[in-house]
C-alpha positions in Angstrom: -25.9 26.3 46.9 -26.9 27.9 43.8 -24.1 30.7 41.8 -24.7 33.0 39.8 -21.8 33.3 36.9 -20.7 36.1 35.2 -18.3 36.5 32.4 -16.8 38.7 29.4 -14.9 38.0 26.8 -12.7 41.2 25.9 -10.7 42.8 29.2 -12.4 46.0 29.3 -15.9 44.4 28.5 -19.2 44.4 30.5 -20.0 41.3 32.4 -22.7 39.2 30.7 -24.9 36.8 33.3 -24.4 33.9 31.0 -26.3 31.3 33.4 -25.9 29.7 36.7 -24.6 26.3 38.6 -25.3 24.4 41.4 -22.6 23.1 43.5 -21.5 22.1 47.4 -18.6 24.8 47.6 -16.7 27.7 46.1 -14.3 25.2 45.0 -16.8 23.0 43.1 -19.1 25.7 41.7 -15.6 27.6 39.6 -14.9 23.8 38.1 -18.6 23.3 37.3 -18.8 27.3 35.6 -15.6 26.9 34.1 -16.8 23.1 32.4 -20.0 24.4 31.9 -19.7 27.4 29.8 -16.3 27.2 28.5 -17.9 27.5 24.7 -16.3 30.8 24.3 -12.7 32.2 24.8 -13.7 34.0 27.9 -11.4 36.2 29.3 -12.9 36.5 32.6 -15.4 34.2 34.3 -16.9 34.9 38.1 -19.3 33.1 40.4 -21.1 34.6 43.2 -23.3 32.8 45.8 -27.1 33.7 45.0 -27.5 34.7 48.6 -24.8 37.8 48.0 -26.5 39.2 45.5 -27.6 42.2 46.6 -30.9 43.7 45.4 -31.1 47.1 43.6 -34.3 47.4 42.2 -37.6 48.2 44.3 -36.9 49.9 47.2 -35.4 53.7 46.3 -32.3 53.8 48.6 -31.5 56.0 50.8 -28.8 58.9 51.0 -27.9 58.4 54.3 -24.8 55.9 55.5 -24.3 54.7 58.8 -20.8 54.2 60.0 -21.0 50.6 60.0 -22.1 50.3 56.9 
């Protein structure tokens, strides 16, 4: 699975996209992030799965929300 990761330095900062990392599992893609960009006193690093990123550009969006939404 590919991750995205995300990551700031400063609490309080916006979240750079600083690269991405392959790995099996959850578990394996934080070790990999962490090892992988650990080149800067980050104060904050994330990983999300490339298949929950969720789109926000194209499309306009609609107004209306459904009650399962």
């Amino acid at each position: 699975m590919k991750y995205e990761v995300f990551a700031r330095i400063n609490q309080g900062d916006e979240m750079l996209h600083i690269g991405n990392v392959r790995a099996q599992n959850d578990r394996l893609a934080r070790m990999y992030a962490h090892n992988t960009f650990d080149e800067e006193d980050w104060n904050f690093i994330a990983v999300v799965r490339e298949d929950n990123l969720i789109e926000v550009t194209g499309e306009r969006p609609t107004a209306r929300v459904s009650a399962d939404e």
